[in-house]
C-alpha positions as CSV (number, residue, x, y, z in Angstrom):
1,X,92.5,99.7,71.7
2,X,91.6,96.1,71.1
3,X,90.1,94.2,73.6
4,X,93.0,91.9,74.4
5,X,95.1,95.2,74.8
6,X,92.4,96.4,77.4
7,X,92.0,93.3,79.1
8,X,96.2,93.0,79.5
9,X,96.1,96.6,81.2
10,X,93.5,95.4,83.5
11,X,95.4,92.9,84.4
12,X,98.2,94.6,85.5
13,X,96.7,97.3,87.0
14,X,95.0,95.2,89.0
15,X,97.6,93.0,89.9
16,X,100.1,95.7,91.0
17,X,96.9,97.3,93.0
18,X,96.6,94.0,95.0
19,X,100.0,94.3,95.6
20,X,99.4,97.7,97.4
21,X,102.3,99.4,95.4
22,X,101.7,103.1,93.8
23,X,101.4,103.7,90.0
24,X,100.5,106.0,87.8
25,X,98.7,105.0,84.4
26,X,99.6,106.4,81.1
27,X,97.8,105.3,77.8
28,X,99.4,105.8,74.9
29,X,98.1,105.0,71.4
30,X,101.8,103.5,70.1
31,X,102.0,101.5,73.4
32,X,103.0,98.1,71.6
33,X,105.8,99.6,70.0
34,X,107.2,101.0,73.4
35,X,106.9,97.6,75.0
36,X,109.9,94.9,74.7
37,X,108.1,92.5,73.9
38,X,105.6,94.4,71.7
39,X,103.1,93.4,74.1
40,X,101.3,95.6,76.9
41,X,101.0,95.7,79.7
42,X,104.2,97.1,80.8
43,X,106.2,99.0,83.6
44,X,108.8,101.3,83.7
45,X,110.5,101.6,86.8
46,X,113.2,103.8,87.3
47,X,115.7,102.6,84.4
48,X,114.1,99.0,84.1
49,X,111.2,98.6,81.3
50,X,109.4,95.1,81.9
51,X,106.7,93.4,79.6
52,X,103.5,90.9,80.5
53,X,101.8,89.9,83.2
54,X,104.4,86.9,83.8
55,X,108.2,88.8,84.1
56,X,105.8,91.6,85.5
57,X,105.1,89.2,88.9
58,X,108.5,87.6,88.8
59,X,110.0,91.7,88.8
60,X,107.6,92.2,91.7
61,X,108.5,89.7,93.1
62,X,111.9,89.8,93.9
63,X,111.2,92.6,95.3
64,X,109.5,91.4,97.6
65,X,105.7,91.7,96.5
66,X,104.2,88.3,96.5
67,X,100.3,87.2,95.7
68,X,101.1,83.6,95.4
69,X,103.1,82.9,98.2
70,X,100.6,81.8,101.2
71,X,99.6,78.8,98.8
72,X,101.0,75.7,98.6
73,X,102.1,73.6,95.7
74,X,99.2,71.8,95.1
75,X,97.3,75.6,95.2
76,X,100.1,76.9,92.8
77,X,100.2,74.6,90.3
78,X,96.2,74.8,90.4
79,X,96.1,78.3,89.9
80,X,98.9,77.8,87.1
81,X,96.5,75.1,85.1
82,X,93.6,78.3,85.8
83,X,95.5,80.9,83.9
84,X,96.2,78.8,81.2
85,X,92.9,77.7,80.6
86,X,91.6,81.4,80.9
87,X,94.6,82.8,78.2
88,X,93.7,80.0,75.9
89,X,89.5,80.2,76.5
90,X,88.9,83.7,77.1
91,X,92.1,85.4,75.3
92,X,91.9,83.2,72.4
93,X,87.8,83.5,71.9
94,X,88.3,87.7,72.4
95,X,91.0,87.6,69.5
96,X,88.4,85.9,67.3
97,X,85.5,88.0,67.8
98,X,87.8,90.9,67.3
99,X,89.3,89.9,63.9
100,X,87.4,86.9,62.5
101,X,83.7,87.9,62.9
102,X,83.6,89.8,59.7
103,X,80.1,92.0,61.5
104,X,82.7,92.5,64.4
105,X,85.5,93.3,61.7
106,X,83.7,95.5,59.8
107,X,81.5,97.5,61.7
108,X,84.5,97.9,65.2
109,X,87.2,96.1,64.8
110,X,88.9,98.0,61.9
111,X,88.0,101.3,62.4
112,X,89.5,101.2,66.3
113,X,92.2,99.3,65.5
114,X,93.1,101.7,62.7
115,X,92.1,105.2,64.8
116,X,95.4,106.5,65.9
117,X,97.1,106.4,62.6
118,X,96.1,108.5,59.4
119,X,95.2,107.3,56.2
120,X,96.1,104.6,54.3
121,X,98.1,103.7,57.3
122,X,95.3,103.2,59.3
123,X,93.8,100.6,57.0
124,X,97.1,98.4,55.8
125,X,98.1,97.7,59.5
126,X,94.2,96.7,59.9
127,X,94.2,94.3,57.3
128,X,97.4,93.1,58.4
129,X,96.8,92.5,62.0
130,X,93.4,90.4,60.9
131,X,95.8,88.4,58.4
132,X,98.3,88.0,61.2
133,X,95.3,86.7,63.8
134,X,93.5,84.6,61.1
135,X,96.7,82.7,60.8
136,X,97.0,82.2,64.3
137,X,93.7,81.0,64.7
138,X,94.5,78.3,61.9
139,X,97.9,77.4,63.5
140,X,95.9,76.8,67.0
141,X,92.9,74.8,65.3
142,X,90.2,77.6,65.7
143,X,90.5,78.6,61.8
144,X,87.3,76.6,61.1
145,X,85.2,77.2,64.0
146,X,82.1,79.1,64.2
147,X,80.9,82.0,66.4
148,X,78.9,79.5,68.2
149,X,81.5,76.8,69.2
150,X,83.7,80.0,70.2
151,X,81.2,81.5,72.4
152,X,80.1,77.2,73.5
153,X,84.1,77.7,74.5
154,X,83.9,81.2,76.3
155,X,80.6,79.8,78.5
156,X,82.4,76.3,79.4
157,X,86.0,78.4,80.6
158,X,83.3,80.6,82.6
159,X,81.2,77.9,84.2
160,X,85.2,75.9,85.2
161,X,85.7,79.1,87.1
162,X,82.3,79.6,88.5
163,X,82.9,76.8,90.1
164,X,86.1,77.3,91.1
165,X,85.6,80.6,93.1
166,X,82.0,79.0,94.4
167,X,81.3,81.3,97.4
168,X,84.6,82.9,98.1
169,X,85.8,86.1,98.2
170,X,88.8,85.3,95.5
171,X,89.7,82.0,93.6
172,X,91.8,80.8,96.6
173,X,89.6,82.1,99.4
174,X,90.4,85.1,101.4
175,X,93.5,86.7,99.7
176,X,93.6,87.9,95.9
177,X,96.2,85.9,93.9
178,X,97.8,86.7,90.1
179,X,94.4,84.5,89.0
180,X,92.2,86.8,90.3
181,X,93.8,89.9,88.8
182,X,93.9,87.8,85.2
183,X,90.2,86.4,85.4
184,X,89.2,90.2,85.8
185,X,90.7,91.8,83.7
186,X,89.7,89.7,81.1
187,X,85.6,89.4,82.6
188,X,85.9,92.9,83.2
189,X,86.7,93.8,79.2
190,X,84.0,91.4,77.9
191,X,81.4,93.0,80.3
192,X,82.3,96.7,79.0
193,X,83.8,96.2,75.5
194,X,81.3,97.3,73.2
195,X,80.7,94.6,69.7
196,X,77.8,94.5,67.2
197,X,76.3,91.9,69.6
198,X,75.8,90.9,73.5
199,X,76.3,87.3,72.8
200,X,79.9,87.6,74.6
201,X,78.9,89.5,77.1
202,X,76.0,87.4,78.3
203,X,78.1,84.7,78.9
204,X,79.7,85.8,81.5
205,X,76.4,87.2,83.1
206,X,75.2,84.2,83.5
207,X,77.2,83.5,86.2
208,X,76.3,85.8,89.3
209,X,79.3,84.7,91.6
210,X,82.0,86.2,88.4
211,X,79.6,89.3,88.5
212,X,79.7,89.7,92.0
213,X,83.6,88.8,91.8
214,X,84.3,91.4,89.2
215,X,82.5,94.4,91.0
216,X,84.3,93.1,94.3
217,X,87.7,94.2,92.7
218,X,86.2,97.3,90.9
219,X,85.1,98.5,94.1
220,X,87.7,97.4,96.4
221,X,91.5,97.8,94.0
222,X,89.5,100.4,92.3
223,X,86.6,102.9,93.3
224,X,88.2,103.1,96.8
225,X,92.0,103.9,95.7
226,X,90.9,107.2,93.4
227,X,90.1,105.2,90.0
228,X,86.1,105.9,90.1
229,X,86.4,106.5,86.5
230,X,86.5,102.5,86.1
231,X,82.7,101.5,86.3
232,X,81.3,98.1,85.6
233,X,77.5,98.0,85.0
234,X,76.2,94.9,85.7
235,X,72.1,94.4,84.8
């Protein structure tokens, strides 16, 4: 599964954990294609099938499962302006190393991508998600940019929420919110995603408060509700 696939389950597993409500997690290789939206993750509950992290927290919500609502508007349009600049840093710069590194590409990228389906299948809807993510990356002006700006990109989004959670437990003190369960999911896929390099990776490591952050949740929505087979190590 690619790593923007990954880090979107995390998210939502994690979210719906913090929200203390039971689910059960299925993988499944054609996962996109079951979605709505074509885009994981998503829940099925009872006859209702809802898509992303966003109508996922608004479904929750009204029914009465809240993150967000012991912060004010000031908080909520801060933690808004947070999980933009993480989908557009940290979602964006995964997509490129994914599909535009060509060592990435050719060594990883294909191959997993290309895994559950047999051959020649496995290979056209390869090259056709990479053409379908190059363009992307020209649309948003990251066509031209080099694996060194991108990662200049991932380390400055990192630092901006280092500072952010400074000391604190979660990004608005005490109490998880939807920003916390997004900034792991996505920290928590670059820690353990294997590429041809660490460069990623070490990014994020240099930053001991997201480290400590990320094992807080692993232990606490994770390890201690029965999902010990989630292990982050961090050296």
């Amino acid at each position: 599964m690619e790593m923007h696939k990954v880090d979107a389950v995390f998210v939502g597993i994690a979210f719906l954990q913090m929200c203390n409500l039971p689910i059960k997690v299925v993988c499944r290789a054609n996962a996109e294609y079951m979605s709505p939206s074509g885009k994981v993750p998503f829940i099925h509950v009872g006859n209702q099938v809802v898509s992303e992290l966003g109508p996922i927290v608004q479904f929750v919500k009204a029914k009465g499962h809240s993150l967000s609502d012991g912060l004010d508007e000031v908080q909520k349009a801060e933690m808004k302006a947070y999980m933009e600049l993480v989908n557009n840093m940290l979602l964006t710069a995964e997509l490129y190393l994914q599909w535009c590194d060509e060592a990435t590409v050719g060594e990883i990228t294909h191959a997993r991508y290309g895994s559950p389906y047999p051959w020649p299948l496995n290979h056209i809807l390869a090259y056709q998600k990479q053409w379908e993510v190059k363009r992307k990356m020209k649309a948003i002006g990251w066509g031209n940019k080099t694996l060194d700006q991108v990662l200049e990109d991932v380390d400055q989004c990192c630092q901006a929420l280092s500072q952010r959670l400074g000391t604190q437990p979660y990004f608005f003190n005490k109490q998880p919110t939807e920003l916390d369960a997004l900034v792991f999911g996505h920290l928590y896929t670059i820690l353990t995603t294997q590429l041809t390099s660490d460069e990623l990776s070490e990014k994020v490591k240099n930053y001991s408060n997201l480290l400590a952050f990320c094992r807080r949740i692993e232990q606490h929505y994770f390890e201690d509700r029965g999902k010990g087979s989630l292990s982050i190590r961090l050296s």
